[in-house]
C-alpha positions in Angstrom: 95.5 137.6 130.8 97.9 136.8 128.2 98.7 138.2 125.4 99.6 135.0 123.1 98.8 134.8 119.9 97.1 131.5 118.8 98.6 129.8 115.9 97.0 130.7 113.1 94.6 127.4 111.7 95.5 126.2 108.7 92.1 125.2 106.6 92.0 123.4 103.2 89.3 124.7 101.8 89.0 121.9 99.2 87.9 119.7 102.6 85.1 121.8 103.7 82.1 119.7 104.8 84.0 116.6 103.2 83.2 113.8 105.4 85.2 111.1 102.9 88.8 110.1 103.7 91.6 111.9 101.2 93.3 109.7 98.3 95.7 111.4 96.4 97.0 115.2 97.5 99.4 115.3 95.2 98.0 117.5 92.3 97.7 117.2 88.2 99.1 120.4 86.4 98.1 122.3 83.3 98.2 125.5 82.4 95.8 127.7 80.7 95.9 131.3 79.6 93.6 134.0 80.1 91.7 135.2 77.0 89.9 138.7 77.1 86.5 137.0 76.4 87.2 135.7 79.9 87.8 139.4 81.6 85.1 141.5 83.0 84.5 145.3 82.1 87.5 146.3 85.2 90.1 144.0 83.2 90.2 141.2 85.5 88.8 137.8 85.2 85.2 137.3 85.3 84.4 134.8 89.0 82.4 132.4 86.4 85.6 131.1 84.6 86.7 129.8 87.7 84.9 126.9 87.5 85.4 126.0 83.8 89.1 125.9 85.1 88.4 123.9 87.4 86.5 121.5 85.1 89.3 121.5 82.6 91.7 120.3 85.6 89.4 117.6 86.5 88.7 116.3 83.0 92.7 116.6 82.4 93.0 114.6 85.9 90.7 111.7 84.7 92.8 111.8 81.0 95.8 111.0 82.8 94.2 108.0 84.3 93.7 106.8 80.9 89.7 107.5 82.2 88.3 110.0 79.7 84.5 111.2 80.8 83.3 109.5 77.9 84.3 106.5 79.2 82.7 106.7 82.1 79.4 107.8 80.7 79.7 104.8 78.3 79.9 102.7 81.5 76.2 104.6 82.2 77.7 106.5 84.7 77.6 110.3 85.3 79.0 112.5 88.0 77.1 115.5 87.9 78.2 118.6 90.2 76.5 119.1 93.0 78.5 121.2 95.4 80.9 124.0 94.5 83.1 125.8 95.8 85.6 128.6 95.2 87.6 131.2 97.5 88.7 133.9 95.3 92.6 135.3 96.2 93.8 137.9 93.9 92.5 139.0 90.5 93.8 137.6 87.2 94.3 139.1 83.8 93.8 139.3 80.3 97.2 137.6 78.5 98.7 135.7 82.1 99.2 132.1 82.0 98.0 130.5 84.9 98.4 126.5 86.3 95.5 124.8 87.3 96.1 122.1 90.0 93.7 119.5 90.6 93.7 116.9 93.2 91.1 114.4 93.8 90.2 114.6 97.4 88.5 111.2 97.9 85.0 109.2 97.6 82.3 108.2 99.4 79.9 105.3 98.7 78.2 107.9 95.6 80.4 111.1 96.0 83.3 112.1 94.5 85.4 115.5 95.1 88.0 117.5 93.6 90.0 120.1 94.5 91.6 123.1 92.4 93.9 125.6 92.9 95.0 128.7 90.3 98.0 129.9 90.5 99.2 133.0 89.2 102.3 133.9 86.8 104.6 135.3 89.5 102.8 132.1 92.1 100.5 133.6 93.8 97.4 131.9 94.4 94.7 133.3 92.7 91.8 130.8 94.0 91.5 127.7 95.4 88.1 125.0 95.1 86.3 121.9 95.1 84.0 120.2 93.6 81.6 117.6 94.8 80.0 115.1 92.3 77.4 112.2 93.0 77.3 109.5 90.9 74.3 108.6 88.9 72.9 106.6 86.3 71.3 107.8 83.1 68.3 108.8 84.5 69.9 110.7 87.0 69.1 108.3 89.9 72.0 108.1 92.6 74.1 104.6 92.1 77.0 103.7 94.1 80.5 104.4 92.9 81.1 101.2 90.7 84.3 98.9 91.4 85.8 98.9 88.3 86.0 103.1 89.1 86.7 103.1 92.8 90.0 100.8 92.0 91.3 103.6 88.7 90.4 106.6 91.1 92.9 105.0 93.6 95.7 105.2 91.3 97.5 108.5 91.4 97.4 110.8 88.8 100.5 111.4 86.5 101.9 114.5 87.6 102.8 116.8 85.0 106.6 116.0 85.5 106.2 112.2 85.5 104.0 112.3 82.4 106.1 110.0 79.3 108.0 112.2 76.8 
């Protein structure tokens, strides 16, 4: 019997139990900072606002598209969550800016998924994500993913660098 050590597995947790191909990796950047509404009673940040992160990455992802959610619910579309997911790292505090990356992961025929990462001031990661949303019509019956939106979600998202002055 040996005693190798495996290699450790690398997992993207933004791909778990994503059965759609991946369309754009590279990730959309804002930053946000933490407010002490958003910090529990032991000074860190409550899990909760982890997720309204997330959303304010994937509503700025869509912006940079020139797709604001409006739009698409104009269009009588909605993508309503219906999977979420979030690994938590390392704690963040009151007063610390953190980025929030967002990628869009891919589509199916009615699903769409995001992922998310937070990053902390000094780069650590504080959490990583995803979101799963299906798309539906405004009586929330599932639709398939129109054209018109399958052909803007293929187009990669401005990064923040490449972003006009």
């Amino acid at each position: 019997m040996t005693s190798e050590k495996r290699p450790k597995r690398v997992h993207d947790f933004a791909l778990t139990r994503w059965r759609g191909g991946t369309v754009d990796p590279r990730p959309c950047r804002i930053e946000t900072r933490v407010r002490y509404a958003e910090t529990d009673q032991m000074g860190v940040v409550y899990h909760a606002n982890h997720l309204v992160w997330f959303e304010m990455g994937r509503v700025e992802w869509l912006d940079r598209l020139d797709l604001p959610y409006r739009a698409i619910e104009k269009e009588g579309l909605q993508l309503p969550v219906i999977e979420i997911g979030c690994r938590y790292q390392a704690p963040a505090r009151f007063d610390e800016t953190l980025v929030i990356e967002t990628r869009f992961i891919g589509v199916t025929r009615a699903r769409a998924r995001f992922g998310y990462r937070l990053i902390g001031p000094t780069g650590i990661p504080i959490a990583e994500g995803y979101s799963e949303h299906a798309a539906v019509d405004k009586d929330l019956h599932p639709v398939r993913i129109p054209d018109w939106l399958l052909e803007v979600l293929d187009q990669p998202a401005e990064s923040e660098e490449e972003q006009p002055a």
